[in-house]
Structures are given as structure tokens and as C-alpha cells.
C-alpha positions in Angstrom: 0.0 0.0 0.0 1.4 3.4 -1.2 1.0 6.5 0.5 1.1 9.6 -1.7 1.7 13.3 -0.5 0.7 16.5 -2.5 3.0 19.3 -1.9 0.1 22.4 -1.7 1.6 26.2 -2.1 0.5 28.3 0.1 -1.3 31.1 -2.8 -0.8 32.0 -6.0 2.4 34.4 -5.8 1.5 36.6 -8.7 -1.7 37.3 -7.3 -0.2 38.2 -3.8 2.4 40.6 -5.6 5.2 38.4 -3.6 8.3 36.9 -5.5 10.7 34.5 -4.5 12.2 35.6 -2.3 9.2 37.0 -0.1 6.9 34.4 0.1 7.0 32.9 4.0 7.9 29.6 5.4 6.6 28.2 8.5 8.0 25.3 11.1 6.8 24.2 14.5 8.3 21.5 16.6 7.1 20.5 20.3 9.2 18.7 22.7 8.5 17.1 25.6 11.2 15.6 28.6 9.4 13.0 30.7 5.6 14.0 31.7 6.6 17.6 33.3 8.3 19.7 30.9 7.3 20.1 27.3 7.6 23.1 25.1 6.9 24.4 21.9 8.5 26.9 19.1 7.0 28.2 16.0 9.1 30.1 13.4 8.1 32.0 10.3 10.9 33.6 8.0 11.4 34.5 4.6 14.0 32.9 2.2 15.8 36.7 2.4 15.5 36.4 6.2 17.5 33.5 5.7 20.4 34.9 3.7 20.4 37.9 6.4 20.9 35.2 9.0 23.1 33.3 7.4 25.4 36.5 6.8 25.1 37.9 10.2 26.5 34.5 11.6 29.1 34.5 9.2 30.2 37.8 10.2 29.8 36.5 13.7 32.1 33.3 13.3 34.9 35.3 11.6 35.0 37.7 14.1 35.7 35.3 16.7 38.1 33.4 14.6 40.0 36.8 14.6 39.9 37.4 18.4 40.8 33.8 19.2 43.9 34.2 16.8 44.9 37.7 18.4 44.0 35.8 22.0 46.7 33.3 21.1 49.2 35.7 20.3 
């Protein structure tokens, strides 16, 4: 028995005006430690918001690298 899964957009993106690079994803995840603790997150970020993060945690990473190397010196 096969199971099949349609992959739905979320609206027509020439109707909306929105390209690419503007049109929003979504993720949510809960977890949950034994019975007591559980908790949820929800995100919602652009493909650009992406890029942006990804380049401020670039700029981030190399600017440690450089004060760890001046550290050592």
C-alpha cells in the first residue's frame, strides 16, 4: 500500500504581488522531557530572512576566529 503526499503552495504568488524571495515559510516542533516539561517553538521567515541570517552568523564566526587568533598571540 502506497502513501502519496501532495506538496500544496501556500497562494498564488502573482496574485499576492510576492516573488521568491518574499513568500513565508513556516515550522513548528514540540518537545517534551518525561511528563513535566514540554515546550513548543514556532518560526516563520522568509527565504531573504534566511540569507540575512546566514550572513550575520558569518560575520559573527569570523569575528571570533579573529579574536581567538589575536588571544593566542
Amino acid at each position: 500500500m502506497s502513501t502519496r503526499t501532495d506538496i500544496i503552495s501556500s497562494g498564488p504568488i502573482a496574485a499576492a504581488g510576492q516573488g521568491p524571495l518574499t513568500t513565508p515559510q513556516r515550522a513548528a516542533t514540540r518537545l517534551q522531557f518525561g511528563e513535566r516539561f514540554s515546550t513548543t517553538a514556532e518560526v516563520e521567515v522568509t527565504p531573504a530572512g534566511l540569507l540575512a541570517i546566514g550572513g550575520m552568523v558569518g560575520a559573527i564566526l569570523l569575528g571570533a576566529a579573529v579574536v581567538v587568533r589575536a588571544a593566542r598571540r
